[in-house]
C-alpha positions in Angstrom: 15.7 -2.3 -6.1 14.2 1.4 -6.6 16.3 4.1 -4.6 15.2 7.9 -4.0 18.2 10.1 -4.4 17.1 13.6 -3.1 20.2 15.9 -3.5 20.2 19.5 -4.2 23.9 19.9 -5.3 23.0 18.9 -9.4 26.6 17.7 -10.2 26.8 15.6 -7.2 23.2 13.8 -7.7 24.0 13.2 -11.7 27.4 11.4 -10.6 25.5 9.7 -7.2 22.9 8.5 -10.1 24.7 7.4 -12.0 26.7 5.2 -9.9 23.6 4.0 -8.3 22.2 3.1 -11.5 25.1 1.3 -12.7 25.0 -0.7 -9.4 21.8 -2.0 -10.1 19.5 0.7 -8.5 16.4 2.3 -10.5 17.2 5.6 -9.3 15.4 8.8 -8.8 16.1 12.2 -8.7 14.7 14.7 -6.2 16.1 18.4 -5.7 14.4 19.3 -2.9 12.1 18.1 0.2 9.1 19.2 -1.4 10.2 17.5 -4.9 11.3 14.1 -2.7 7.6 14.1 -0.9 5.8 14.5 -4.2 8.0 11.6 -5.5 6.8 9.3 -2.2 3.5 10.1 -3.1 3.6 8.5 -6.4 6.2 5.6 -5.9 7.1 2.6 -3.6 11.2 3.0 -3.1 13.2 0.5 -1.3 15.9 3.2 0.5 15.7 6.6 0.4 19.0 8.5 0.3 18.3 12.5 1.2 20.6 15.1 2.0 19.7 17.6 5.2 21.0 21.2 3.6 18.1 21.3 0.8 15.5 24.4 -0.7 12.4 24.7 -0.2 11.9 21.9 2.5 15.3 20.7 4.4 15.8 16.8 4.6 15.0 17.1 8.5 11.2 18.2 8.2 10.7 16.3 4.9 11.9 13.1 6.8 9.5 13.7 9.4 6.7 14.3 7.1 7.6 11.0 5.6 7.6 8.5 8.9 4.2 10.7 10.1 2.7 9.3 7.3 3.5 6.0 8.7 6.7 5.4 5.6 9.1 3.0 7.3 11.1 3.2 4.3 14.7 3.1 5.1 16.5 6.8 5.3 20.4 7.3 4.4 21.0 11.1 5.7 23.5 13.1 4.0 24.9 16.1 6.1 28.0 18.2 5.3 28.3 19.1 8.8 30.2 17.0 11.0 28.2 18.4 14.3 26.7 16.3 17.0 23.9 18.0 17.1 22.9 17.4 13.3 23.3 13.8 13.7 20.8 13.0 16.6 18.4 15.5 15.7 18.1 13.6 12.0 18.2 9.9 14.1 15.6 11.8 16.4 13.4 12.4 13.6 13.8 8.9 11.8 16.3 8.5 10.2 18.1 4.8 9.8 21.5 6.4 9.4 24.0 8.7 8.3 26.9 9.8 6.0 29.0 13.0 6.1 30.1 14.7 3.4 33.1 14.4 1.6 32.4 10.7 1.7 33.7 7.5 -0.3 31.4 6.3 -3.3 31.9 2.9 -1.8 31.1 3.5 1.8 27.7 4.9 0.6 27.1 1.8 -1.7 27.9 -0.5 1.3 25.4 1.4 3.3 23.1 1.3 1.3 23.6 -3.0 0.4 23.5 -3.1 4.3 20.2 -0.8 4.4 18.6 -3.0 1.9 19.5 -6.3 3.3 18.1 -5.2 6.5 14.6 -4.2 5.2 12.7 -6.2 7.5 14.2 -4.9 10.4 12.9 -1.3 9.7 9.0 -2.5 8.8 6.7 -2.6 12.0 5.1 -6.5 12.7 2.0 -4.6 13.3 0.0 -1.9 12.0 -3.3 -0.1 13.7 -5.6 2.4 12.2 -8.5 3.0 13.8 -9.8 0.3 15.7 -8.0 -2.5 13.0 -5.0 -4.0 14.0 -2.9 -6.0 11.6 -0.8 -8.2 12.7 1.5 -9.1 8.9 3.2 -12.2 10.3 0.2 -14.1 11.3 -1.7 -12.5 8.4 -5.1 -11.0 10.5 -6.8 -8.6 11.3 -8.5 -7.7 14.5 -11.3 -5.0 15.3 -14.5 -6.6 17.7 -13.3 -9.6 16.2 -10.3 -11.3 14.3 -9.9 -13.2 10.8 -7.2 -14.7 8.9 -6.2 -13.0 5.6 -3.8 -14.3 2.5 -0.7 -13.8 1.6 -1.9 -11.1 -1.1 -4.5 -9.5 1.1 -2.1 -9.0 3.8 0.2 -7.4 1.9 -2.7 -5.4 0.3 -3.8 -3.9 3.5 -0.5 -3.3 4.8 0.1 -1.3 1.8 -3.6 0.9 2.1 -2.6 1.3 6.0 0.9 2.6 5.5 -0.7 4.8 3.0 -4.4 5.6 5.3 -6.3 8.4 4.2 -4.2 8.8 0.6 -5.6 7.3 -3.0 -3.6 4.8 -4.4 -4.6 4.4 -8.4 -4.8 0.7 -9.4 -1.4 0.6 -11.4 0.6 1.7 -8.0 -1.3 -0.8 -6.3 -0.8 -3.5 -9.0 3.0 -2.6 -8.9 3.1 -2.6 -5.2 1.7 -5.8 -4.5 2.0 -7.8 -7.6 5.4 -6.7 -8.8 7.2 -9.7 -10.3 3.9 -11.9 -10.7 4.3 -12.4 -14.5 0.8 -14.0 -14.8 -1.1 -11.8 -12.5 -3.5 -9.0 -14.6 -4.1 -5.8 -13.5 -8.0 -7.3 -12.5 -6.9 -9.2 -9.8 -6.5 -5.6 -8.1 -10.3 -5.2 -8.0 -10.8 -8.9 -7.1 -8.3 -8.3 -3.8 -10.3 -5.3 -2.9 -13.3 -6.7 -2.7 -12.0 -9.6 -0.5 -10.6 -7.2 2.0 -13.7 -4.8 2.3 -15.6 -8.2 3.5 -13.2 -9.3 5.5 -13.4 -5.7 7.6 -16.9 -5.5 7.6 -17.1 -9.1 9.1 -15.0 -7.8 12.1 -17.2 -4.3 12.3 -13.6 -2.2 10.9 -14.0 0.9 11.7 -12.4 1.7 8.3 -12.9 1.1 4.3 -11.8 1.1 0.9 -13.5 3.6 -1.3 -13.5 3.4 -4.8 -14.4 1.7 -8.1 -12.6 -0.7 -10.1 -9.8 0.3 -12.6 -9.7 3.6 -10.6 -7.7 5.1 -7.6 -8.8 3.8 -3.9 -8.2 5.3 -0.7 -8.2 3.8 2.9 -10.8 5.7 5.0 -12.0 5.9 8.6 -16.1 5.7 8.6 
């Protein structure tokens, strides 16, 4: 499991870290909203834990940034204000829950076990851009007309669509969709590509996937 710790208070994110780590978490360290984003933009993480009082960008508008670019990754607020008001406007903008400082070390790590155990409750059944709908649990895609896709190129697409008009380099991709596939080979990322950009133009997509093999790809309207 890969968490992204984004805490401005140093001595607080070193100890969170490092009881995160110890619990099994690859953890990472963010300082700020702008640091958490640029951390989202190279890596897949599992939950994201972010405090609301940060520099630069405040855990509010950076987790709003993050579900408008279509991330349904879980979010864990962190708030040392106790208000009402603080609380619905970070579940108004996304957020999957909350903690309020001081809290317990273990009330955080049961929330987020709970957050982590629950990760199919937070990712959508279906995602559109454009005129493609993807529908993950039947594996297809729909645009003038529908096909049927594989386990891999389901999960492929649903990966480019959470992540539409933003290049993805073949290792994320790799790591994304392959990760624990001991005998898979950093080709097969190429091979999947090209399976999917027939697939859409056989339903007339109104989208595609630029790019060239071994090299960064992007999901694009056309």
């Amino acid at each position: 499991m890969r968490l992204l710790l984004a805490e401005d208070e140093r001595d607080l994110s070193r100890a969170l870290t490092a009881v995160l780590t110890h619990s099994g978490y690859e953890t990472d360290a963010a300082f700020d909203g702008v640091e958490a984003l640029e951390f989202l933009e190279k890596n897949d993480y599992d939950v994201i834990v972010m405090d609301i009082m940060m520099p630069r960008m405040d855990g509010i508008e950076a987790l709003r940034r993050i579900r408008g670019s279509g991330n349904y990754t879980p979010v864990l607020l962190l708030t040392a204000k106790a208000e009402v008001d603080d609380r619905v406007t970070g579940l108004d903008a996304g957020a999957d829950d909350y903690l309020t400082k001081p809290f317990a070390i273990k009330e955080l790590l049961a929330r987020v076990k709970s957050m982590t155990r629950r990760r199919e409750v937070y990712e959508p059944k279906h995602l559109r851009v454009g005129s493609v709908m993807l529908d993950i649990e039947k594996q297809e895609i729909t645009s003038e007309n529908s096909i049927s896709l594989a386990l891999k190129e389901t999960k492929l697409l649903e990966f480019f669509m959470l992540n539409a008009e933003r290049p993805l380099t073949t290792e994320r991709i790799f790591d994304h969709v392959w990760k624990g596939d001991e005998s898979a080979e950093r080709d097969v990322v190429w091979v999947y590509v090209s399976f999917l950009r027939s697939k859409l133009h056989s339903i007339n997509a109104d989208i595609d996937i630029e790019g060239e093999k071994d090299g960064s790809f992007i999901l694009k309207r056309v």
